[in-house]
C-alpha positions as MATLAB code, in Angstrom:
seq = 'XXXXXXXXXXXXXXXXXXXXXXXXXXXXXXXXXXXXXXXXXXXXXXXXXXXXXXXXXXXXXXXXXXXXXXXXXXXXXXXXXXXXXXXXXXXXXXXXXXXXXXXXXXXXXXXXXXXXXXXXXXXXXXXXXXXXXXXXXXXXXXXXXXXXXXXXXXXXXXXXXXXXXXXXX';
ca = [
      -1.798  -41.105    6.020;
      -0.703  -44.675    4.755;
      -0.682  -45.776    1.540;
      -3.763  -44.810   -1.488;
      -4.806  -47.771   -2.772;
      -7.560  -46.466   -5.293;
      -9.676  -43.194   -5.726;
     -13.350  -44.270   -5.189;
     -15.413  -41.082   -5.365;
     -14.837  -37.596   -7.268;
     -17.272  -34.961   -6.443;
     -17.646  -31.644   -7.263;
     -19.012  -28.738   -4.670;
     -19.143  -24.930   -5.215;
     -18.372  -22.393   -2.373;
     -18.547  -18.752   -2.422;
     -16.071  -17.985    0.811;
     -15.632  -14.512    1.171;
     -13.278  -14.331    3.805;
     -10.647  -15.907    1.120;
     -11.076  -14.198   -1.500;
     -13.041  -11.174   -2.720;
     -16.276  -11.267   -4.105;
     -15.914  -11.436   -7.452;
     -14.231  -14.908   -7.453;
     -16.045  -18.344   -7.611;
     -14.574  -20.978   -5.879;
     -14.586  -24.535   -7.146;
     -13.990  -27.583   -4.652;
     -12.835  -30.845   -5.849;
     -13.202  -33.285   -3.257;
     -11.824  -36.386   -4.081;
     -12.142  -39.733   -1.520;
      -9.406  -42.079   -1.439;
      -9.912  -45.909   -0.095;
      -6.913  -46.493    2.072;
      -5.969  -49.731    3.695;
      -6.650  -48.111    7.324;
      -8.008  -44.679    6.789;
      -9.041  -42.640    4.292;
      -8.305  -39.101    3.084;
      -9.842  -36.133    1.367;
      -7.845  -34.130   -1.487;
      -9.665  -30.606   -2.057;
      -8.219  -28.890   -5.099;
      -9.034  -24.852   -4.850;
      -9.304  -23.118   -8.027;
      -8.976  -19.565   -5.652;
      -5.654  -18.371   -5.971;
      -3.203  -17.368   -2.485;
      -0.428  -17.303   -1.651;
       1.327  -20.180    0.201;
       0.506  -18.851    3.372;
      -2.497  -17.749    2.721;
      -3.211  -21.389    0.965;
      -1.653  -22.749    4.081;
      -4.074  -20.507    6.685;
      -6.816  -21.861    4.539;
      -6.543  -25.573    4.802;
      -5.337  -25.747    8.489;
      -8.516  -23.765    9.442;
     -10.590  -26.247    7.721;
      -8.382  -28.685    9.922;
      -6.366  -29.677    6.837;
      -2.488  -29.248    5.434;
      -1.667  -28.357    2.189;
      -0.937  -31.345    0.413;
       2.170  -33.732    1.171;
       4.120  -36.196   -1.089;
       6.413  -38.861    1.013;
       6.680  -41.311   -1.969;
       5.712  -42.583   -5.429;
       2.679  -43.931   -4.232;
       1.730  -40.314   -2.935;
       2.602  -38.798   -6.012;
       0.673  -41.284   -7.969;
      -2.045  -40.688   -6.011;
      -2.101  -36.812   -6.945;
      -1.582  -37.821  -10.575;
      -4.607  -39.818  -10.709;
      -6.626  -36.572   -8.462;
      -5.609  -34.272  -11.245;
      -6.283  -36.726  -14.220;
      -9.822  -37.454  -12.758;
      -9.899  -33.752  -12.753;
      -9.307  -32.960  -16.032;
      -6.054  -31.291  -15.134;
      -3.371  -34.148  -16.946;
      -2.868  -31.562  -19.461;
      -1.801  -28.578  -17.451;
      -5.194  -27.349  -19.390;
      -6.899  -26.348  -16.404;
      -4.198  -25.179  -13.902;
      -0.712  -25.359  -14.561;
       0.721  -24.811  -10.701;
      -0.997  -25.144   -7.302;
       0.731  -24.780   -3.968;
       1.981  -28.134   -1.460;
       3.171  -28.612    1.806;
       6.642  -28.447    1.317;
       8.742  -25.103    2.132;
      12.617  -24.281    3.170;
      11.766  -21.138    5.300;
      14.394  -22.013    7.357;
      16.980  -22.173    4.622;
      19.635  -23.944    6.905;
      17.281  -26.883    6.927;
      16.274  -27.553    3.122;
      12.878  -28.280    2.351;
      10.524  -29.778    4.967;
       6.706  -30.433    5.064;
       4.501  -28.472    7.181;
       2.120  -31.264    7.995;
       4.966  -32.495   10.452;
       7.963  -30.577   10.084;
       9.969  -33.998    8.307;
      12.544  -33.188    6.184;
      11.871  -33.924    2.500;
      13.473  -37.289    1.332;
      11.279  -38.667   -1.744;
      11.921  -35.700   -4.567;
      10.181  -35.174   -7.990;
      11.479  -31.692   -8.869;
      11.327  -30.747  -12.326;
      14.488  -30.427  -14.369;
      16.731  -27.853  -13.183;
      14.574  -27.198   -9.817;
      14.773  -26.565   -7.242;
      16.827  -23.580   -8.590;
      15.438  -20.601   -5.518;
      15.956  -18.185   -7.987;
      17.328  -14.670   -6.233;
      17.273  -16.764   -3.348;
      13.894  -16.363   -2.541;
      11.818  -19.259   -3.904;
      11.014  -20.952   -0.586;
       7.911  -22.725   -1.257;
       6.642  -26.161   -3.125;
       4.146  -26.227   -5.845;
       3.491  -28.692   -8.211;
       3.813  -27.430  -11.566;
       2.799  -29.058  -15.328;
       5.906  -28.811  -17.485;
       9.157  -26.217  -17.717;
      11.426  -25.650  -20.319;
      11.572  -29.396  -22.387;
       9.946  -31.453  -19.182;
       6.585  -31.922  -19.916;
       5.248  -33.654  -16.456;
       3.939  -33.163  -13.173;
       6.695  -32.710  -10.812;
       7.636  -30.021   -8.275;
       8.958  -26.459   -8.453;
      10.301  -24.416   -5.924;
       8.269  -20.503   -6.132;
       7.871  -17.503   -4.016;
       5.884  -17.625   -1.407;
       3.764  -14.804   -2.286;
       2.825  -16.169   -5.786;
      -0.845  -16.145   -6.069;
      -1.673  -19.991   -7.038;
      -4.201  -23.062   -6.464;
      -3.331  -24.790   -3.713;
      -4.011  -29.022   -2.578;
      -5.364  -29.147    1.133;
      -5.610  -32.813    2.520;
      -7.841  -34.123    5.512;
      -6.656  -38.096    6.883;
      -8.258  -39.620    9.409;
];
């Protein structure tokens, strides 16, 4: 994907997918369109909650990846996806699951997308911390301890969270 240059659509679709979850949970999609200078991308937000593989599974059989942040620009681009939704406030979900991961702890964190190694970072303070060296996965996350933001936070894998799947073309 190249760089967002403004959201231009927001709509809102409901599924009920039972082969993600069971049947007593609604699923909201947020679709979001985003005008970019040669392509354009979709940015579904799932209220359902998986894990990070499970979240992962999900989008790349919808022939999407979870959700991945190269630069500012990208992470602007969430920020204005989550304030359209309602979300600035950490009001609606506080954490959802992105591409990045560090499975392969010898490497660091990479995105899944492509398998590039991280370089732009926006962890929140004192993160990524893999606390009992097992938090392998990225999520975005509103706020921890005094920082009060959007930013990233390093989780276990199995956490049960919203997840970001992204489509470019």
């Amino acid at each position: 994907c190249v760089a967002v240059r403004e959201v231009i659509e927001v709509r809102i679709a409901h599924l009920f997918d039972l082969s993600v979850v069971s049947p007593f949970f609604f699923v909201v999609l947020f679709s979001v369109r985003v005008k970019m200078k040669s392509s354009a991308l979709l940015l579904y937000c799932l209220y359902s909650l998986l894990s990070w593989h499970e979240a992962l599974i999900y989008c790349k059989e919808r022939r999407m990846e979870l959700a991945t942040i190269r630069n500012k620009e990208d992470h602007n681009r969430i920020l204005e996806v989550i304030k359209k939704l309602g979300m600035e406030n950490g009001e609606k979900s506080r954490m959802f699951w992105i591409g990045g991961t560090k499975l392969h702890s010898s490497r660091g964190f990479f995105w899944m997308s492509d398998g590039d190694q991280v370089s732009y970072t926006n962890w929140l303070n004192g993160q990524p911390d893999d606390y009992d060296q097992s938090q392998k996965c990225m999520a975005y996350q509103h706020g921890w301890m005094n920082d009060i933001r959007w930013a990233w936070d390093d989780n276990f894998c199995s956490s049960a969270l919203s997840f970001a799947c992204e489509y470019c073309w």
